[in-house]
N, C-alpha and C positions, 0 to 999 in steps of 0.2 A: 459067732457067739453073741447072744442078744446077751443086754444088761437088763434085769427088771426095774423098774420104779422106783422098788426100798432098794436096793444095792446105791442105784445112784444118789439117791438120798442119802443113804450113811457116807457112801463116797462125799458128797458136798458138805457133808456136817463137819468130816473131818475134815475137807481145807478151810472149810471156815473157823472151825476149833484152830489148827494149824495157825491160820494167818491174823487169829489175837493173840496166839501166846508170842506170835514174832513180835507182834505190834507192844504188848507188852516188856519181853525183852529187851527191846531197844533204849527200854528207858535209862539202863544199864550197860546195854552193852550193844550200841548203837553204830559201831563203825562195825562189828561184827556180823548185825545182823544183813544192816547193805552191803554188808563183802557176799554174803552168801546169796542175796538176791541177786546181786548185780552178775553173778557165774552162771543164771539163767538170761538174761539180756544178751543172748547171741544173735549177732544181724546173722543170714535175715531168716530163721527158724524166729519164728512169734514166740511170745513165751505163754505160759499158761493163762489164763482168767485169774486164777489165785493170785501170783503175783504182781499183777496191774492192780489187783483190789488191796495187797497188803499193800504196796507204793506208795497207793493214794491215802490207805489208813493212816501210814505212816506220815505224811507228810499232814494231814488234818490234825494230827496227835502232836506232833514237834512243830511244826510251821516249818517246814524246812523250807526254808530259799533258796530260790531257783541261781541263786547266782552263787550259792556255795558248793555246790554241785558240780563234778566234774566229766565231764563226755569222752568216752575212747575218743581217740587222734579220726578216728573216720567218722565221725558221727556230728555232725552241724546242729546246732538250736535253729527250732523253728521262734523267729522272730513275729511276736503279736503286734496287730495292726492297731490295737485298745491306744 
């Protein structure tokens, strides 16, 4: 099954629609909406594009700190050499 052009195109528009109204949401209901991210952060299936972009949106819109942040028990921070 080929996708055309416009399909993928309305495809991307909605997860980028999708991934401000989360960005949005969170401003309210912010442990909510990282619950529902974080249930796509399965090692080691990748997760989508969408939610590495809403992550990052989120975290530019709140300043989340990395040190409030919690990691499943199997997952180590990669430590910066800065």
């Amino acid at each position: 099954m080929t996708v055309s052009a416009e399909s993928w195109e309305a495809t991307n528009e909605v997860k980028v629609a999708a991934s401000n109204t989360l960005v949005t949401l969170a401003s309210c209901y912010f442990d909510h909406v990282m619950y529902e991210l974080r249930c796509h952060l399965k090692p080691p299936k990748l997760p989508e594009e969408f939610i590495l972009v809403t992550l990052g949106n989120l975290s530019s819109a709140y300043g989340i700190d990395r040190g409030l942040l919690s990691l499943p028990k199997n997952v180590a921070a990669k430590q910066s050499s800065a």
